[in-house]
LUMGU-662014 format. One line per field, with one value per residue (C-alpha): residue number from 1; residue in one letter; chain; y, x, z. Coordinates in nm, 3 decimals, padded with zeros to 5 digits, always signed. Each point is the difference from the previous one (the first is absolute). Layout:
<sites>
nr	c(NUM  ...)
rest	c(A  ...)
kette	c(A  ...)
py	c(Y  ...)
px	c(X  ...)
pz	c(Z  ...)
</sites>
This chain:
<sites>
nr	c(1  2  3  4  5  6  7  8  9  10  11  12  13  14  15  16  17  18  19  20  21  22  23  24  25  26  27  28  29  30  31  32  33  34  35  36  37  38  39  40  41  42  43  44  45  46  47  48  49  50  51  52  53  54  55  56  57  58  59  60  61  62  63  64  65  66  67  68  69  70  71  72  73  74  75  76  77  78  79  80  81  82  83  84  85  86  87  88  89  90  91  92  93  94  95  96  97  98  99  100  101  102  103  104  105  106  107  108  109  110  111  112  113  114  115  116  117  118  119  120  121  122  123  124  125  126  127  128  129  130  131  132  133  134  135  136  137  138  139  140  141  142  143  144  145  146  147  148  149  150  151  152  153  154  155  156  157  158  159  160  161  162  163  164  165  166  167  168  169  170  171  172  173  174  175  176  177  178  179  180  181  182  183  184  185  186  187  188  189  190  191  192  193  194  195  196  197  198  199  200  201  202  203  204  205  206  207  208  209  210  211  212  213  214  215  216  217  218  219  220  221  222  223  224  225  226  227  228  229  230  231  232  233  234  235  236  237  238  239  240  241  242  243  244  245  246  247  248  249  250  251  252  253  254  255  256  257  258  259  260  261  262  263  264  265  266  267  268  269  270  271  272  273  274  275  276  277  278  279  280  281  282  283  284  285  286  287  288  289  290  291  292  293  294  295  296  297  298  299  300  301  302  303  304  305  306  307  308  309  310  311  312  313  314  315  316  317  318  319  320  321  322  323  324  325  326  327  328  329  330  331  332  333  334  335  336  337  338  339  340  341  342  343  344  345  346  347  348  349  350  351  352  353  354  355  356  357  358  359  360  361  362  363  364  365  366  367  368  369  370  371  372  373  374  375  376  377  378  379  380  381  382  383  384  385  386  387  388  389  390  391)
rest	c(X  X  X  X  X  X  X  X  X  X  X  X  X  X  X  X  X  X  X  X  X  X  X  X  X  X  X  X  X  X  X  X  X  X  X  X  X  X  X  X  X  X  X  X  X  X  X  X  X  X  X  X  X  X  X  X  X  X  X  X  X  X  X  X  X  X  X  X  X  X  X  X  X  X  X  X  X  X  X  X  X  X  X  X  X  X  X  X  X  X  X  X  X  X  X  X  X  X  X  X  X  X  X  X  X  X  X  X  X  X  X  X  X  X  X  X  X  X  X  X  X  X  X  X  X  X  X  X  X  X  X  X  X  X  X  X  X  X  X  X  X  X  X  X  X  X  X  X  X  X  X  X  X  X  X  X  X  X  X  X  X  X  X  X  X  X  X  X  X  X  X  X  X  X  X  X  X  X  X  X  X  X  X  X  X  X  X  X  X  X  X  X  X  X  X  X  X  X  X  X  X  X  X  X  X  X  X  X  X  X  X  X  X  X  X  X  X  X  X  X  X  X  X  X  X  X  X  X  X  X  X  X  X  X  X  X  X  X  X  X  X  X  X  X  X  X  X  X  X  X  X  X  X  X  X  X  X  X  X  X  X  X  X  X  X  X  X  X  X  X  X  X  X  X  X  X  X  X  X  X  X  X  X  X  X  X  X  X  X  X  X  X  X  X  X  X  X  X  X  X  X  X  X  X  X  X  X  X  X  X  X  X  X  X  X  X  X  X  X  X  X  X  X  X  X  X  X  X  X  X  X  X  X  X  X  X  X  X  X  X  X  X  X  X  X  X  X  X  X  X  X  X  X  X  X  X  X  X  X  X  X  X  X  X  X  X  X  X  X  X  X  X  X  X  X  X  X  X  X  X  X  X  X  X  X  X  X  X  X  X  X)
kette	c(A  A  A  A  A  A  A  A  A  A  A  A  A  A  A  A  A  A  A  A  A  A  A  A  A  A  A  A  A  A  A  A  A  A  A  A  A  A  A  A  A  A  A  A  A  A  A  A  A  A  A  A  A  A  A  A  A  A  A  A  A  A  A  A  A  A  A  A  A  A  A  A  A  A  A  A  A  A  A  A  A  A  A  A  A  A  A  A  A  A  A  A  A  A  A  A  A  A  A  A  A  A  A  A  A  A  A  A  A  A  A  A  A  A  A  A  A  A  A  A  A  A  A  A  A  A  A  A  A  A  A  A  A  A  A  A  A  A  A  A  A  A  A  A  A  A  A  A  A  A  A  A  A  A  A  A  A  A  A  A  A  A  A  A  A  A  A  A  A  A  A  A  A  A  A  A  A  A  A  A  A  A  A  A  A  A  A  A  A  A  A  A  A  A  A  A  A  A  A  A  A  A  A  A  A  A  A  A  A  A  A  A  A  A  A  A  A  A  A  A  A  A  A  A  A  A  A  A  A  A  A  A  A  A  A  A  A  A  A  A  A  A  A  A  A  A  A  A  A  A  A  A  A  A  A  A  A  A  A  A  A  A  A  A  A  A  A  A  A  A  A  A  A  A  A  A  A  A  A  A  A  A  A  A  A  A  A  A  A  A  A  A  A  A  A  A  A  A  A  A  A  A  A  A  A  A  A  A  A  A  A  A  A  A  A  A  A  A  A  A  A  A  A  A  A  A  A  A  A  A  A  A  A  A  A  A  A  A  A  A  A  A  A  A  A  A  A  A  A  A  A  A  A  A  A  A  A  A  A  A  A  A  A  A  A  A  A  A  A  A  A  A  A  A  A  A  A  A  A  A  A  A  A  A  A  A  A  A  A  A  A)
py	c(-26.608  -00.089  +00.337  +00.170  -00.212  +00.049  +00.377  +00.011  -00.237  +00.278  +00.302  -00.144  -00.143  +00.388  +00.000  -00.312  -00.212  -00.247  -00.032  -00.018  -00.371  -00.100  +00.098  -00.215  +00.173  -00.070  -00.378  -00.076  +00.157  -00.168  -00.325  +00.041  +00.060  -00.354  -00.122  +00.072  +00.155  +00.265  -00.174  +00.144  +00.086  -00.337  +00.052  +00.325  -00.130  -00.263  +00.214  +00.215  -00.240  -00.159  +00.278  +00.318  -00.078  +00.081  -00.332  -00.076  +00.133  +00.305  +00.048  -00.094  -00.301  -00.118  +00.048  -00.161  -00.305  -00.018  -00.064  -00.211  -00.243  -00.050  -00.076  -00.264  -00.173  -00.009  +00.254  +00.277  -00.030  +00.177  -00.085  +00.154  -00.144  -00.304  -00.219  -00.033  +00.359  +00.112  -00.216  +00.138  +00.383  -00.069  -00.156  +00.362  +00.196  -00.046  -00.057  +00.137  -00.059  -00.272  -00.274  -00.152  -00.075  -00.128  -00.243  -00.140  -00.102  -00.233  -00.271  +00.043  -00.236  +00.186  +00.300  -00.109  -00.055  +00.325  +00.173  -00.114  +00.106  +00.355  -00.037  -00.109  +00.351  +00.209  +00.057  +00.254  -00.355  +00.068  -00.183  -00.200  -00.176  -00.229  -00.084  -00.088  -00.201  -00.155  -00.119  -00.117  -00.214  -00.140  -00.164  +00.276  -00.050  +00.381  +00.155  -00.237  +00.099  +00.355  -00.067  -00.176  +00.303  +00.219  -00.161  -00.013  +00.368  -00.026  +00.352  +00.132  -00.244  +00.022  +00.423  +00.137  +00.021  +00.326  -00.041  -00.022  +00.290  +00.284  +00.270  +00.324  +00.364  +00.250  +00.254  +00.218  +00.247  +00.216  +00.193  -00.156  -00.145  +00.025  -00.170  +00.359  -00.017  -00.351  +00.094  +00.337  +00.143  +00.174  -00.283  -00.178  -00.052  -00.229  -00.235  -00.251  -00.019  -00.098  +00.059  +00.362  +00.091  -00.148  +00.336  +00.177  -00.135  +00.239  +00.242  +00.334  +00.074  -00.139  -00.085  -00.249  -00.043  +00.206  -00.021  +00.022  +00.237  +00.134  -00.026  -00.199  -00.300  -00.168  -00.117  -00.250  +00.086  -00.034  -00.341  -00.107  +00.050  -00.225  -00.275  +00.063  -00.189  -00.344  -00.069  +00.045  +00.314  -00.009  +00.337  +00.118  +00.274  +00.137  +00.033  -00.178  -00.002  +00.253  +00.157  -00.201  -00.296  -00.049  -00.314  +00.235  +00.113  -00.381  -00.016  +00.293  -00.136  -00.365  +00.131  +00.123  -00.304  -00.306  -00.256  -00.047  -00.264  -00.247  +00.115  +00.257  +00.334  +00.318  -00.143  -00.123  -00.171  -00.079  +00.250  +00.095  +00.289  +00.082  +00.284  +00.120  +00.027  -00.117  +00.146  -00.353  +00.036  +00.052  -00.293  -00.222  +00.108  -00.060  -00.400  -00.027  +00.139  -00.307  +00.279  -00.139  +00.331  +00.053  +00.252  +00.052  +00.261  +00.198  +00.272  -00.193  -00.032  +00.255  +00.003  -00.198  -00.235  -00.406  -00.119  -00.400  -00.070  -00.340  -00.048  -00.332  +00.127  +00.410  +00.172  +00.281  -00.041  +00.248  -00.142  -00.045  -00.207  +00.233  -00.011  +00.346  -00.106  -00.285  -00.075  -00.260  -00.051  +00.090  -00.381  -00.284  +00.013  +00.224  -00.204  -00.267  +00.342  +00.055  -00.369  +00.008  +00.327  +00.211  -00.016  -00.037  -00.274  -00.195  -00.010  -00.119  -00.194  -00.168  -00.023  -00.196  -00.277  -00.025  -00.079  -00.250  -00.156  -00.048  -00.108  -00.292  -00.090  +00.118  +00.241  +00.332  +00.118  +00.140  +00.112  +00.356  +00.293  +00.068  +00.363  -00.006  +00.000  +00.279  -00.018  -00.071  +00.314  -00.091  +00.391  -00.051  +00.145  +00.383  -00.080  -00.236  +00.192  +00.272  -00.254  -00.138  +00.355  +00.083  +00.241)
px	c(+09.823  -00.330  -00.134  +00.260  -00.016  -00.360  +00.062  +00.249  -00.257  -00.215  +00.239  +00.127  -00.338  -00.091  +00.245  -00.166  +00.319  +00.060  +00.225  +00.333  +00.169  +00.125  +00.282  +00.209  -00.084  -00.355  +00.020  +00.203  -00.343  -00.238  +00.253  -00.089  -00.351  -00.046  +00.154  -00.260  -00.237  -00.314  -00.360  -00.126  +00.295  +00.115  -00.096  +00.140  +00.366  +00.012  -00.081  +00.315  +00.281  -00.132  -00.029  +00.146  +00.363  +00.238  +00.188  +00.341  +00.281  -00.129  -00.028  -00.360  +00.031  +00.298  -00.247  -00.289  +00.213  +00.151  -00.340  -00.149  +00.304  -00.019  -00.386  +00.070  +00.325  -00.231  +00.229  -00.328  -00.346  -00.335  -00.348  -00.036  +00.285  +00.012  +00.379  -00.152  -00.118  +00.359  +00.140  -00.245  +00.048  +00.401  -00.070  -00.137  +00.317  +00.183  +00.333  +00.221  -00.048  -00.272  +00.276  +00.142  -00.269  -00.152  +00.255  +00.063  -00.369  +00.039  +00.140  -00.310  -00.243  -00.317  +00.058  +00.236  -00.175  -00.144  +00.328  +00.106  -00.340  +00.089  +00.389  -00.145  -00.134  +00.343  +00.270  +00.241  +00.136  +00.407  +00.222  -00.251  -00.109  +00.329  -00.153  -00.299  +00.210  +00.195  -00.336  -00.176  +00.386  -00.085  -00.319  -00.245  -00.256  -00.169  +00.327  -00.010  -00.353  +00.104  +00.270  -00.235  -00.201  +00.282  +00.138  -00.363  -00.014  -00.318  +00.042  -00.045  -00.296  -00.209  +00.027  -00.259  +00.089  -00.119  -00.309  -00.117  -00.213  -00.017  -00.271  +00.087  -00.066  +00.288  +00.122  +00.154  +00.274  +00.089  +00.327  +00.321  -00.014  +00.320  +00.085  -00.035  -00.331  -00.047  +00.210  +00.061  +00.367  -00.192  -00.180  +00.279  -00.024  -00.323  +00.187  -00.014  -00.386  -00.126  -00.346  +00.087  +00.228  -00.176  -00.319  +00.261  +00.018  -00.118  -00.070  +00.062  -00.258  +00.031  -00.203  -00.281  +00.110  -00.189  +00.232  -00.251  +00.203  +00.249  +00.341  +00.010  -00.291  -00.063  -00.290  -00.095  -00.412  +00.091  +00.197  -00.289  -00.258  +00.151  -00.004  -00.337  -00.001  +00.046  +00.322  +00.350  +00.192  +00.247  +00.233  +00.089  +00.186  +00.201  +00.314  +00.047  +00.298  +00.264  +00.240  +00.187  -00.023  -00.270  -00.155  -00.246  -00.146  -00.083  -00.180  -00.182  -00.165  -00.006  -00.185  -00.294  -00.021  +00.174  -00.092  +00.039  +00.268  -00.118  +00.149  +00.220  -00.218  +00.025  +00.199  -00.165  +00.148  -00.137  -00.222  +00.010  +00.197  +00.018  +00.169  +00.100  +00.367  +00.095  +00.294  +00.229  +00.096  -00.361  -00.075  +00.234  -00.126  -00.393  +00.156  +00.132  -00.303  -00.200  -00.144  -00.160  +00.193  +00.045  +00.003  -00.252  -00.158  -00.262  -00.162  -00.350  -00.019  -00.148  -00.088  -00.241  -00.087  -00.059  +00.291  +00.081  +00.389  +00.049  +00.408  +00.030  -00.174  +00.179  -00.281  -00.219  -00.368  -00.289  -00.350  -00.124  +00.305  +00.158  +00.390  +00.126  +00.367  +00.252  +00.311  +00.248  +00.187  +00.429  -00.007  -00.207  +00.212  -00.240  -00.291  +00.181  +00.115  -00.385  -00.076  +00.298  -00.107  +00.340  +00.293  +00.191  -00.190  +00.037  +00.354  +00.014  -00.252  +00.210  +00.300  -00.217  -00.075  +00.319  +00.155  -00.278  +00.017  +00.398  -00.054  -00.218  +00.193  -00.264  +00.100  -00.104  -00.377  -00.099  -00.368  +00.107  +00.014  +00.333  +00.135  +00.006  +00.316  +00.081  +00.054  +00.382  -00.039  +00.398  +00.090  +00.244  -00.148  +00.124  +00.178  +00.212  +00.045  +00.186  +00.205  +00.127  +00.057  +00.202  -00.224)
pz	c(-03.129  -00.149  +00.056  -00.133  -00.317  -00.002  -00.016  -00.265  -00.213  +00.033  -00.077  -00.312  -00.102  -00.011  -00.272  -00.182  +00.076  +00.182  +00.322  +00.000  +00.085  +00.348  +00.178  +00.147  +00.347  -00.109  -00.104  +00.345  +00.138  -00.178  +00.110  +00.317  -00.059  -00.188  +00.289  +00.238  -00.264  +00.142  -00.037  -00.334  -00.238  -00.051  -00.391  -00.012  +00.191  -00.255  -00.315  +00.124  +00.053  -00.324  -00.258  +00.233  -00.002  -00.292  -00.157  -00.045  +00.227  +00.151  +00.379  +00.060  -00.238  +00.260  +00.279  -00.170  -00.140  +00.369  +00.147  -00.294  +00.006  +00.422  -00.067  -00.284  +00.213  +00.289  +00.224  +00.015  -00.032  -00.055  +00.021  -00.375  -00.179  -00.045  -00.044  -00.406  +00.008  +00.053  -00.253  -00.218  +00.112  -00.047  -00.352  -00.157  +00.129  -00.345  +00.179  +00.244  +00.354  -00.078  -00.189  +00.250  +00.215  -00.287  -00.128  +00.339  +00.038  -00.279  +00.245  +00.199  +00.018  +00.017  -00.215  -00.222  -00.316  +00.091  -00.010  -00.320  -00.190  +00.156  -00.126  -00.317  -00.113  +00.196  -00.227  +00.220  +00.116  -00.081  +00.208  +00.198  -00.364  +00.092  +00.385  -00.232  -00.252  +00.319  +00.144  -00.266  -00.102  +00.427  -00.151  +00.168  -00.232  +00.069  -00.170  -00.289  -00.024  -00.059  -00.184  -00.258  +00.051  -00.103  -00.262  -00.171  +00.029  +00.254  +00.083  -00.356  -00.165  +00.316  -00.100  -00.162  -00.361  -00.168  -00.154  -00.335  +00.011  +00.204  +00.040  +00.142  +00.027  -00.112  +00.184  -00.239  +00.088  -00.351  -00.045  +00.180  +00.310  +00.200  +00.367  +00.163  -00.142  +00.186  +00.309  +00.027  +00.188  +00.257  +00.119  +00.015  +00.359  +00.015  -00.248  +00.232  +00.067  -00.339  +00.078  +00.109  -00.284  -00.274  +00.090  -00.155  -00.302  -00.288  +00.289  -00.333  -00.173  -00.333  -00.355  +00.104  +00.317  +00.327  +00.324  +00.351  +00.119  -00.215  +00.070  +00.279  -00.065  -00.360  -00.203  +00.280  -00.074  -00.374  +00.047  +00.229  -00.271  -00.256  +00.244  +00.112  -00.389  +00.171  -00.175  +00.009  -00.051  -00.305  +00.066  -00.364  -00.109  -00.332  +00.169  +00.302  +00.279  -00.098  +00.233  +00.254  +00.156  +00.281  +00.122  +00.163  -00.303  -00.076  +00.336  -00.030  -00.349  +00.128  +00.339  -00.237  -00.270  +00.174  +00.225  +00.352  +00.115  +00.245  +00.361  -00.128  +00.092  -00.181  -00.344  -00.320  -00.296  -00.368  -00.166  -00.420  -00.119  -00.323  -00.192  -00.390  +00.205  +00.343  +00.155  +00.027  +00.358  +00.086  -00.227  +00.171  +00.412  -00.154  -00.103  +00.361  +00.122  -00.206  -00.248  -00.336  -00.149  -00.381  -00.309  -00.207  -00.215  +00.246  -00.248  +00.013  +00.393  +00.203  +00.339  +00.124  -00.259  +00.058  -00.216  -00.027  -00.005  -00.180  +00.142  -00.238  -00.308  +00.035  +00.003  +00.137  -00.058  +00.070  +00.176  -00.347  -00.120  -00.213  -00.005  +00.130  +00.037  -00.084  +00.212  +00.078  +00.299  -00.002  +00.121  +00.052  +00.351  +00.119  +00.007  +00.262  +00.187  +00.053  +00.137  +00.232  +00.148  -00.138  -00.205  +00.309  +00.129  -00.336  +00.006  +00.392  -00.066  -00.322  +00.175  +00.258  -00.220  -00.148  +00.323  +00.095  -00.349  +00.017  +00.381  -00.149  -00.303  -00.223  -00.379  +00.014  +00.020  -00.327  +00.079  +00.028  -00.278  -00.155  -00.146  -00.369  -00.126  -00.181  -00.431  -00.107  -00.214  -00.091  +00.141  +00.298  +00.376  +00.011  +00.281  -00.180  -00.315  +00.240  +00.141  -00.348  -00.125  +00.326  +00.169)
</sites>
């Protein structure tokens, strides 16, 4: 199994990506191998189950959380992993096969506490937030821990809030950007493999940018350049995300400016994208992606340059501080969207402390953002102007 791995490591590293996750036939492999691990790759068994194995309910997460939860109840062992170390391991799956394991351990005497500081930052809890509630009610003092936890909204201030300033280089893609553009049709088959699809990206010739091998690999030298800056990428463009509606194109932007999600390989999250129009469906899968995406006027940034985003102030300063854009954001919303690492998380995540908060008799949070409500501008909604003139 190992040298298998090892070759694939090397095949895609030829491609300057990096290998694909586990399988599950792989992780019941590597299982085994922890087991009764081979003198020398202890390090290298324990970086795969770790940060190898996709989260939430695919196949090798069932494997993996199978084996993590035996270790922590004491069923299996290792000699690497430790009864903490799986608690631990089971605590950065996000949810899925990892929850109940996790919520049962909270009557246990050694790795309870434990178990609810990993809870405390897992919001894909649904219907085992009541086996919480019902435990914490039975005076188990770990679930009224992390219902405390919950109801304080833990999981969001603990985020890191976006910065006040933020110094990046621009990658500037003129003209209109559409998802082909991002994920083209005929590469539609490598969706799946982010790090594959994504060399795609850009992969026609177009103004400013220089494709490595045109038509089939994009401006990967180009994008490596700006980097070779030291900072952050900021993907710009004029018009950004038209044409239909595909996650992929997110990940193929998000591969080259976000960040890297602890133990989930091959996806990234956050990044800045910034457009004079985005595309609102592609505006709305950059938020879920945890984006720091907005409009603004892009005429006086070209790429390559050192620019300074100020999010709180709406601006867009050059090295030498002179304002080369103003902005504002469609809503303040976004801003918590960013600390909770996606739209979609932020709502969970919400819904989360609501239920904690009513479980413990407390009012409603109010630390969050809220919409702006819209002006009474005393002209009814279209919608129900045609209904009151019958059409």
């Amino acid at each position: 199994m190992l040298e298998a791995y090892r070759n694939h490591v090397a095949e895609r590293a030829a491609q300057g990506i990096p290998p694909n996750p586990l399988s599950a036939q792989q992780v019941a492999e590597l299982v085994e191998l922890l087991k009764n691990p081979p003198r020398g790759e202890e390090q290298t068994l324990v970086d795969l189950i770790a940060n190898r194995v996709p989260p939430g309910v695919d196949e090798a997460a069932y494997v993996k959380a199978g084996f993590l939860s035996a270790v922590a109840k004491g069923e299996a062992r290792s000699p690497l992993i430790t009864r903490a170390d799986a608690v631990e391991m089971l605590g950065q799956m996000l949810g899925g096969y990892n929850i109940d394991t996790l919520v049962q351990l909270l009557d246990d005497q050694a790795l309870g506490t434990l178990a609810a500081e990993k809870l405390k930052h897992t919001l894909l809890m649904f219907d085992r937030f009541h086996d919480v509630q019902e435990k914490a009610e039975e005076g188990n003092a770990n679930a009224r821990e992390l219902l405390r936890s919950w109801a304080e909204c833990e999981w969001f201030t603990q985020g890191k809030k976006v910065p006040e300033s933020l110094r990046m280089v621009v990658f500037k893609v003129t003209g209109e950007t559409n998802t082909d553009d991002l994920s083209p049709a005929p590469d539609a088959w490598s969706r799946p493999d982010i790090p594959l699809h994504a060399l795609a990206m850009y992969k026609m010739a177009r103004d400013g940018l220089t494709p490595d091998q045109p038509g089939s690999v994009g401006p990967i030298r180009q994008l490596e350049a700006l980097k070779a800056k030291g900072l952050p990428l900021a993907f710009v463009g004029d018009v950004v995300g038209t044409g239909s509606s595909r996650k992929s194109a997110t990940n193929s932007i998000l591969w080259f400016i976000g960040e890297d999600i602890p133990s989930v390989p091959n996806k990234r999250t956050g990044g800045v994208c910034i457009g004079s129009k985005i595309a609102p469906i592609f505006f709305n899968t950059m938020e879920d992606a945890g984006a720091l995406v907005f409009e603004a006027p892009v005429e006086k940034l070209h790429m390559g340059d050192v620019i300074e985003i100020r999010p709180y102030d709406g601006k867009i300063l050059s090295e030498k501080g002179e304002v080369l854009a103003e902005f504002s954001f469609k809503s303040e919303v976004l801003l918590d969207e960013v600390q909770a690492g996606g739209r979609i998380n932020l709502i969970i995540g919400r819904g989360l402390t609501d239920k904690a908060r009513e479980a413990l008799k407390l009012p409603g949070a109010t630390l969050f953002r809220t919409p702006a409500q819209p002006k009474d501008t005393g002209v009814a909604p279209l919608t129900y102007q045609v209904a009151l003139e019958g059409r």
